[in-house]
C-alpha positions, 0 to 999 in steps of 0.5 A: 434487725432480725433479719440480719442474725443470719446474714452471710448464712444460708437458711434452708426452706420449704422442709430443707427443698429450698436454701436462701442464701442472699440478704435479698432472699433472707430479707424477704422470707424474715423481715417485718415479722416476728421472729421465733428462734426454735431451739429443739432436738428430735431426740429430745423428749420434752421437744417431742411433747412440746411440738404439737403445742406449738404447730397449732400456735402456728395455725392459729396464727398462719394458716387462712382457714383459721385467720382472715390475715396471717400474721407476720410471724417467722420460725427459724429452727436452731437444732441441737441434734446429734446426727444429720439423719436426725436433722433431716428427719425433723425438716422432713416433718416440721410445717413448710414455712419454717425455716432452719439453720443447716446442720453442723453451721457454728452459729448455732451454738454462737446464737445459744451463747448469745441468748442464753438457751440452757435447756431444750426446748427453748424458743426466743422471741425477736421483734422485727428490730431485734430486740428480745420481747421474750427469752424463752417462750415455751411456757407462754405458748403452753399456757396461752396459745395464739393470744400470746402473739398479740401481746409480744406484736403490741410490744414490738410495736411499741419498741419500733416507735419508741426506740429512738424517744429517749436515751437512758442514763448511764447505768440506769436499771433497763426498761421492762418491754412493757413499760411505754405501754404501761407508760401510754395506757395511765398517761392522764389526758388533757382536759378541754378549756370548756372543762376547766372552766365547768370546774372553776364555776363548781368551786365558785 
């Protein structure tokens, strides 16, 4: 589960006026959402510009004057900065309902390695199961905005039903995300006995 990358871990809330430190607590701010991972740094130029892209991602999809239902979506920010004034600076500006992980916490780096972040900004997209629906999203929010959410839900979706379906041969080429929707949309549909028999009187 996603939820469960930072158990044992503390999360701070609410701009850093909050710490979730339970698996109660972090289950219940991080569970059945879609997960982003915000890799950033305040210093970062390319973070900077890319900030503003991403808060009205978030909007788009968060916040009641622009949807009826918020989605279930969850943003932990990873940050790479050089000062603990910094991080504090960037919390004190970043929208309420993130969260971040402290400043100075080792598993950033471990969740650096783990997902292979080489450049900031980067944001790894998690299903709710936690699996990887996407390494590194930046480019996709810039170019499609809140339209792209729904793709990486359908995913998850699908990723959650069909994740006990079958096993893979042993070094058999791993599965494109969207495959089993590929796989369910071009399944041909079975015909009615009232059809076949249309077609066997055609022939005749």
């Amino acid at each position: 589960m996603a939820w469960a990358l930072f158990s044992g871990r503390a999360l701070l809330a609410r701009r850093s006026e909050r710490r979730l430190d339970t698996e109660r607590e972090l289950r219940a701010a991080l569970e059945n959402r879609v997960l982003l991972l915000l890799f950033a740094a305040r210093r970062c130029p390319r973070c900077r510009e890319f900030e503003p892209r991403l808060r009205r991602f978030w909007r788009r999809l968060t916040d009641p004057a622009h949807v009826e239902r918020p989605e279930q979506l969850g943003l932990v920010y990873v940050g790479r900065d050089r000062c603990e004034q910094e991080h504090r600076e960037y919390l004190r500006d970043m929208p309420r309902a993130w969260m971040a992980l402290p400043y100075g916490d080792d598993l950033g780096r471990e969740l650096e390695r783990r997902f292979g972040v080489s450049e900031l900004p980067a944001v790894v997209v998690l299903a709710p199961s936690g699996a990887v629906l996407v390494p590194d999203a930046v480019r996709e929010i810039q170019e499609s905005g809140a339209a792209c959410f729904h793709g990486w839900r359908q995913a998850a979706e699908l990723l959650d039903r069909n994740f006990q379906e079958r096993q893979e041969p042993a070094g058999s080429a791993p599965r494109s995300l969207t495959e089993p929707l590929r796989r369910r949309k071009y399944r041909p549909q079975p015909r009615d006995s009232g059809e076949e028999e249309e077609e066997e009187g055609q022939r005749e």
